[in-house]
N, C-alpha and C positions, 0 to 999 in steps of 0.2 A: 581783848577778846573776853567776852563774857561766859561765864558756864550756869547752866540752871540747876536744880536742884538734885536732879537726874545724874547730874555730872555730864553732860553734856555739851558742844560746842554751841551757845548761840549768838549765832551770825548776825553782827548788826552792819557793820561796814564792809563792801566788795569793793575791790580794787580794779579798775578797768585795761587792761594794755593796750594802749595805742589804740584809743578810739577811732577809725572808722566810721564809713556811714552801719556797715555790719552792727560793730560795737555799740555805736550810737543808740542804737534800737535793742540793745540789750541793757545798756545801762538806762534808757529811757524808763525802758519795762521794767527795771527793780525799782527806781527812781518810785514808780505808779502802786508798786506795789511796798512803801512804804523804806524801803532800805537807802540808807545811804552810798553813795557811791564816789569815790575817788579815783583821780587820776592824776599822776606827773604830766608838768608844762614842762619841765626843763626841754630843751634840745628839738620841743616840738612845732610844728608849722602852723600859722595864722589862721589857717582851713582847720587843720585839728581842734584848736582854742577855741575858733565857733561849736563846731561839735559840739565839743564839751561842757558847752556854757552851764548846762543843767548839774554839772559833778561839783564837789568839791575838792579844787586841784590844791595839791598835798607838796608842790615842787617838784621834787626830787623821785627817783625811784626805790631808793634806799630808805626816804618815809614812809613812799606808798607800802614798800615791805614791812616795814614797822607796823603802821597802822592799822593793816586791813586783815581782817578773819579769813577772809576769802582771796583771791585774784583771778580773776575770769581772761584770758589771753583770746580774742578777736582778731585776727591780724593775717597777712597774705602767709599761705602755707610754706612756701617756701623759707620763714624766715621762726615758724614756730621753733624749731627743735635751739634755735641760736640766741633766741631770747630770752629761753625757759634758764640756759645754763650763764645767760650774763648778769640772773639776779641775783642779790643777794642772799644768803638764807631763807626761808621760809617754811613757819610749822603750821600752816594754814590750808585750808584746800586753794590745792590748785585748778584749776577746771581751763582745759583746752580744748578751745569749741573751733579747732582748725580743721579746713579741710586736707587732713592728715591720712598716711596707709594707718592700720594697726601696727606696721612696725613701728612708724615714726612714733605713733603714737606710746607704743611701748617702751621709747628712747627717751620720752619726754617723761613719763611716767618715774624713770629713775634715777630721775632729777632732782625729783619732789619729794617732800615726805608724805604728802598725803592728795592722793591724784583723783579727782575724776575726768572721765573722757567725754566730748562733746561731740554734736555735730548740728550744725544751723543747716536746716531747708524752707525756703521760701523767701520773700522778699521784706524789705521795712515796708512799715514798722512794725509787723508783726508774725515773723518766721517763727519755724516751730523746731522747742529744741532736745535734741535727743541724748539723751545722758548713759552714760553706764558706769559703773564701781562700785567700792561698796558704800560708799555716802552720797552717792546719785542723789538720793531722796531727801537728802538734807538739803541738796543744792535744788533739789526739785521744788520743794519747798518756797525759797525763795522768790519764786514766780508766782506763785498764788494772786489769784487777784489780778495778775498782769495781761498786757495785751499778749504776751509767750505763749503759749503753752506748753508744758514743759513734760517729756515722758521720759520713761527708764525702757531701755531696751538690752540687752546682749553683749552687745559691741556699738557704739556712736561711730567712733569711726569706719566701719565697714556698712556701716548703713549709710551713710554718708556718703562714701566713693562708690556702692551701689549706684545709688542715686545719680549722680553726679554723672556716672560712668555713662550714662542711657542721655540724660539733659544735655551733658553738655559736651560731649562726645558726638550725640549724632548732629547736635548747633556745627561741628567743626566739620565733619562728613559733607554737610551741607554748602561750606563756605567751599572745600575743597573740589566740590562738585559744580559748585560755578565758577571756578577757576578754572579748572579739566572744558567745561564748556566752551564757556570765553577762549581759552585757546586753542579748539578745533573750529571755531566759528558758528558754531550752534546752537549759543546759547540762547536766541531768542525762539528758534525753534523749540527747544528743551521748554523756553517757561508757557511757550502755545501749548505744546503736549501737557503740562501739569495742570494746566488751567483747567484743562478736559477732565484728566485721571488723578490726581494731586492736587486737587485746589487749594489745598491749606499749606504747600509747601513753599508758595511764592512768602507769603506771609512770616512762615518762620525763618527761611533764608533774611528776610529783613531784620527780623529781631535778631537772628543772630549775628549780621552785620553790625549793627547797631550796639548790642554788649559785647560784643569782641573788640568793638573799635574803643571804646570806654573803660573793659576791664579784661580786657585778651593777655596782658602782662602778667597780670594775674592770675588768670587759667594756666597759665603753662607750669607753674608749679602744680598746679590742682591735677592736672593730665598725666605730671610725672608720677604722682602721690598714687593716683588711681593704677597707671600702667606698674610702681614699684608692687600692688597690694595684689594685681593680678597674681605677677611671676611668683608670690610670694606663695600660690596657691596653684602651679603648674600651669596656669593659663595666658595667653597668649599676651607678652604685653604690646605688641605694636601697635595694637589697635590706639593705642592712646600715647603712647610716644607720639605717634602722628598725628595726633589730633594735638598734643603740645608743637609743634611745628606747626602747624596749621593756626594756631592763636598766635605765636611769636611771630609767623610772617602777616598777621592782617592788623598788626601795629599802627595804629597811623594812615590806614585805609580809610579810604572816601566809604561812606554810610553808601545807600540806596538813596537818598533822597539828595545827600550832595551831588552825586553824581549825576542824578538828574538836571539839578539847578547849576549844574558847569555843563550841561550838555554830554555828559560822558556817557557809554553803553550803561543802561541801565540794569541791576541786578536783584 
């Protein structure tokens, strides 16, 4: 880790956790904007090591801790707070860009010696990432130039399950509502009526078929995180309990368009 003149940290190498397609496109984007980027193969799968092709993999995680100024954690929310405390030491920023409550986030925070909060909205390869702490802007920084763009806000994590709370919450409302259809028999009635008054909702019932069926495993932490941030603030968490029920049971479900090509009731 280098220091400039200032006495300041300057960050030449970030460390990536468990690249993702998420991570992917945050490690691409520093990669663009000049920084080096590592990541551990050990322990990891064939799919991951394509990913990563663009880093340079360091082995181990007890290097990647060694090596890197930074560690940027990408990874399904359910597993941020378990990862943060299986590394080793580290006096470098941490930056957790999960979609995490403010508690978790807070849990993970005193883990670290030195924490910024994240939160990704949008899609690869180029989502937009929202930072808060007090070296936010160091880490903000390092986006310059990239396909990111990279802001300081308040809280990351509660802009983030905001967010989240509305996108993918009402994606779950929706799957739930043609289910309740489906099993009064009226569901093709229901998509004639929307066709008229709702046109744009046959469409997003599809895409939400379609990312639930692909990363609905994944939401259901995401729906706890949001439903823990609500209670955390007197407000109602069911709404999103069940919208985590609602991902966990469309696991494994036929899309809109299978179901078609198997002849099944279409939704």
């Amino acid at each position: 880790m280098a220091r400039d003149g200032d006495g300041d940290t300057a960050i030449t190498s970030v460390g990536l956790v468990h690249p993702g397609e998420m991570g992917r496109a945050v490690g691409n984007a520093l990669v663009s904007a000049g920084r080096e980027v590592l990541w551990a193969s050990e322990g990891r799968s064939e799919a991951t090591r394509e990913r990563a092709e663009a880093f340079r993999d360091v082995g181990s995680v007890e290097q990647l801790v060694a090596e890197a100024d930074a560690i940027v954690s990408v990874l399904p929310p359910h597993a941020a707070l378990d990862v943060v405390r299986a590394l080793p030491p580290f006096d470098g920023i941490y930056v957790d860009a999960n979609a995490v409550s403010p508690e978790t986030a807070r849990a993970i925070a005193a883990e670290v010696a030195r924490f910024v909060d994240g939160g990704l909205i949008g899609v690869p390869p180029a989502p937009r990432l929202y930072l808060s702490g007090e070296e936010a802007g160091t880490v903000a920084a390092l986006f310059a130039g990239s396909p990111i763009e990279a802001s300081i806000v308040t809280d990351a994590s509660a802009l983030k399950c905001a967010y989240a709370a509305w996108t993918k919450g009402t994606a779950a409302l929706l799957l739930a509502i043609r289910e309740f259809a489906r099993a009064e028999g009226v569901e093709e009635a229901l998509f004639a009526e929307w066709a008229r008054s709702q046109p744009d909702l046959r469409d997003r019932l599809a895409a939400a078929e379609r990312s639930s069926a692909g990363k609905g495993w994944r939401w259901v932490g995401e729906m706890e995180e949001i439903a823990r941030a609500f209670a955390a603030d007197g407000l109602p968490p069911g709404f999103h309990e069940a919208a985590a029920e609602v991902y966990r049971a469309s696991i494994g479900r036929p899309t809109v368009s299978e179901s078609r090509s198997t002849g099944s009731s279409s939704a």
